[in-house]
N, C-alpha and C positions, 0 to 999 in steps of 0.2 A: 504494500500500500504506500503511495508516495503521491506524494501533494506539493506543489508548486505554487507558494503564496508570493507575489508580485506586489508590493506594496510599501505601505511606511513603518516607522520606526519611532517613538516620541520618547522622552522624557517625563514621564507622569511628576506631574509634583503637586501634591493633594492636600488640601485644606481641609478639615473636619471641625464644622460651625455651627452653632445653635439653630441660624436662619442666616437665608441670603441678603445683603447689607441692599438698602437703597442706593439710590441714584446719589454720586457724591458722599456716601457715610462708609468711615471706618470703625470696623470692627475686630474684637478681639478673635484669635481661633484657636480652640483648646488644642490642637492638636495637627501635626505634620505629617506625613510621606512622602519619601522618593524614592519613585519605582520606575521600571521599566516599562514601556506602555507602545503604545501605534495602534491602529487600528489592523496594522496589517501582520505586527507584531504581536499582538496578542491572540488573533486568530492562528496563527502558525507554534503558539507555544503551547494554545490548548489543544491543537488537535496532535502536536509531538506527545505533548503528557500522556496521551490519552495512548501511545504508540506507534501515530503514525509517521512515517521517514517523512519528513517534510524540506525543500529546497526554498530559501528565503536568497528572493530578488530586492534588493532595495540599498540604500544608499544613507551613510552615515556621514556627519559631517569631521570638522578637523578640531574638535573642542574638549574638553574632560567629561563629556558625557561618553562620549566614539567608544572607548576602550568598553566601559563598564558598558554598556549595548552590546557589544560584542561578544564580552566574554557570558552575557546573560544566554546569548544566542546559545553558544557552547556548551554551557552548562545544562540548556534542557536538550540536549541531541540533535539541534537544526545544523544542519548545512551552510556552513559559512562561506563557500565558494565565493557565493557572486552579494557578498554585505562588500560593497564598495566607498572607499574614502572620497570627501570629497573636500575642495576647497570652500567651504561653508558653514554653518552653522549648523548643530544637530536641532532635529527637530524637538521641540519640545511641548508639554501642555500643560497648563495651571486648570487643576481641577478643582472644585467646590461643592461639597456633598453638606445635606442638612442635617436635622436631627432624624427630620424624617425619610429619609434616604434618599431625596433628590438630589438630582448632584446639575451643575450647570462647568460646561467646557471651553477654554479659548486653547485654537491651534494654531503653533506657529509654526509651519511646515519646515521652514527650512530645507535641508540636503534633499528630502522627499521631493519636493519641486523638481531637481534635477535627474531625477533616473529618466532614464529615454528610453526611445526605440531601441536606439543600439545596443544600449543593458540586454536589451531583449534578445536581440538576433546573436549577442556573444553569448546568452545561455539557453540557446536553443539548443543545441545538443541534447545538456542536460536535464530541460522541460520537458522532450520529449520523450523523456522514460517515465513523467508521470502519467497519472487515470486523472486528477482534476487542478485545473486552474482556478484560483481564489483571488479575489480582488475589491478595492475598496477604493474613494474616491480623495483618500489624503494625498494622492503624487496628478502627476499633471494630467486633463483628462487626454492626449494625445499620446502617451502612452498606456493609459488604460485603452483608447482604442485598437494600438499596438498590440495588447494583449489579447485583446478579442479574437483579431483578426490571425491571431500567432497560433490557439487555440483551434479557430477552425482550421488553418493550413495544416494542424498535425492531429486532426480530428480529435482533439481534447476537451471534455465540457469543460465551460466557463462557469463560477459562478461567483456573481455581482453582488456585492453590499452596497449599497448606494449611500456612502455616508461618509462624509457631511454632503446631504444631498446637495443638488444643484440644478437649475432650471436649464444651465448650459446642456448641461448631457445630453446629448444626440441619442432619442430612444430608436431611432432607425441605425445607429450604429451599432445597436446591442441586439439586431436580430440574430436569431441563431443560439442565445445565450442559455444556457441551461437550467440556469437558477439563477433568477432575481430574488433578495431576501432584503425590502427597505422594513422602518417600524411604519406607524401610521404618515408619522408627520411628513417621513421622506415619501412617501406611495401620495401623498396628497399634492408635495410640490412635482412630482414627476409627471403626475395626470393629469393636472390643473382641476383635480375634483374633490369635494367634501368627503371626509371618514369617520361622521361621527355616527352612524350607526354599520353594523357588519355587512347590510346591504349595498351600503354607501362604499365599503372597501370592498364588496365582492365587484362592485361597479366600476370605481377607479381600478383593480388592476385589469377588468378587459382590456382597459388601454393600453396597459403591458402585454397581457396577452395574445393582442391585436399585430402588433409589431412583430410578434414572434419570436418573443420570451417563452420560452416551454413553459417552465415551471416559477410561479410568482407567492413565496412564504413570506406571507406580513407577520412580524411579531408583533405581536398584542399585550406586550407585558405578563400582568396577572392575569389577563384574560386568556392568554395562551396563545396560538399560532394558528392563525387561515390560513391553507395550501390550498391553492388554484388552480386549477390545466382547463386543458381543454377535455380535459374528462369530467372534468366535475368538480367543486372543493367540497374542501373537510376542514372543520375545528378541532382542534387539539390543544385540550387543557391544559393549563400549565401547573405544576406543583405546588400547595400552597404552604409557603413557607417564611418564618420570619425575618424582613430583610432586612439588613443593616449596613448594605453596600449595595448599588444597585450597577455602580461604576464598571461598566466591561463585561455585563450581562449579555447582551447585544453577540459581542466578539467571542465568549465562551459557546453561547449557540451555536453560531458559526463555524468554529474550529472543533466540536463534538458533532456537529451535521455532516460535516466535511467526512472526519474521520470515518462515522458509521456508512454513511451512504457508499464512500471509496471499497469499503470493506464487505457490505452486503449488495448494496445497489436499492435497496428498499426504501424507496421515501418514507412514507407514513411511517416506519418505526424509526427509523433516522432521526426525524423532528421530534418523537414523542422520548427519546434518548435523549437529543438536545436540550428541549424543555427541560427535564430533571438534571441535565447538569448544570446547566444556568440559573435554575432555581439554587442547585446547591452553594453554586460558587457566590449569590448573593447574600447566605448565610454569613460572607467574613468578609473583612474589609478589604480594599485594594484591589488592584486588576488580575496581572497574571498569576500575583501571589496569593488571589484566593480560586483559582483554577486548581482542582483536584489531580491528580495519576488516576491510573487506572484502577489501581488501588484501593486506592483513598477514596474514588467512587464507588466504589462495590461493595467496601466496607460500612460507607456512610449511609447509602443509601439501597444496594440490592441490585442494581444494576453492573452489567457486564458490556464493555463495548468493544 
């Protein structure tokens, strides 16, 4: 099982505060973290944890974050081939999580901005021994479209997080995609349509659908996970569980959907895998440091993946 996640790299540095400060107001924060974070990074740490050989495409900058990114890579079993230096700044992101486990994000891309096509075509070789492509929208979207387009020329599914969503994304460039997985808020700016009931999101993703997106998984939070085709969807519950992180729930889905799907090919149990380990990893603070092994999920919770 091998996965080829194409993507970013951040710097998590986390705030933990009673409530988010108004407009202009400083606030005290009981408490700090700095962890390793990306979107593209934490999708490739959870699905390694979990067991799978995962190849990380992406680009670090020239700073004191580079090194300790790097050797985080190493440490969970990714592929450090193609982590590339660059003349820039590592990306990085100040998060802000509440009491009650909201959390609000600023990303500063940095080195992620720079990975290109080229990255791409120098680790085509070794993309093409994996079963799926994984991708997220922290690097530039013209190399996301590189990646698409890299995926069909080696007949590899793609599959899309759309986040931090964006009105730019060409949904006619993501025809063919395998999996679309936005939450609401991104399915709503991608469609230009309302989600505030499940008819409303079974309606905005035809639009994805339309284009020729196979398969279109809205996370739902608590609510759990709409999966859409052209055959039909289905709702699927999410675990109810008490959170106290909710920071990189999203991306723990992702890199446990990735894993199981690579390994069985089963949608419907895939996602209903995912949900429980994202439920779990919401149980503890921080991103990839509250992502379970494979272990530690089956211990915790009964599941095998």
């Amino acid at each position: 099982m091998k996965i080829a996640v194409i993507g970013s790299n951040n710097v998590d540095l986390i705030s933990y505060i009673h409530r988010m400060p108004e407009l202009g107001e400083t606030i005290e924060a009981p408490d700090f973290r700095l962890g390793c974070g990306g979107k593209g990074a934490n999708q490739a740490v959870a699905a390694a944890r979990l067991g799978s050989e995962v190849l990380m495409v992406t680009r670090v900058g020239n700073d004191i974050f580079a090194e300790n990114t790097i050797e985080n890579f190493r440490a969970n079993g990714i592929d450090d081939k193609y982590i590339l230096r660059t003349e820039a700044t590592s990306g990085v992101a100040p998060i802000f999580v509440d009491e009650k486990s909201n959390n609000s994000i600023i990303i500063v891309k940095g080195a992620n901005t720079l990975l290109s096509r080229e990255d791409l075509e120098n680790a085509r070789e070794d993309i093409a021994q994996c079963q799926l492509i994984v991708l997220q929208l922290e690097i530039s979207l013209e190399t996301v479209y590189a990646a698409v387009e890299l995926g069909e020329e080696l007949g590899i599914p793609v599959l899309l997080n759309p986040a931090p969503a964006t009105p730019e994304l060409s949904l006619e460039r993501m025809k063919g995609v395998e999996f679309i997985v936005p939450n609401e808020t991104e399915l709503s700016l991608l469609s230009g349509m309302p989600v505030e009931s499940l008819d409303d999101i079974s309606n905005a993703a035809h639009v994805l659908l339309n284009v020729g997106i196979k398969n279109v998984i809205v996370t739902l939070g608590a609510r759990g996970v709409l999966w859409i085709s052209q055959e039909g969807e289905r709702l699927i519950e999410a675990s109810k569980v008490d959170a106290k992180d909710t920071t990189g729930a999203g991306d723990a889905f992702i890199g446990c959907f990735s894993h199981r799907w690579v390994k069985n090919g089963d949608i419907a149990e895939a996602i209903r895998v995912a949900n429980v380990y994202a439920g779990d990893s919401v149980t503890r603070l921080g991103t990839q440091t509250s992502y379970a092994t494979a272990a530690e999920f089956e211990e915790r919770t009964g599941e095998r993946v």
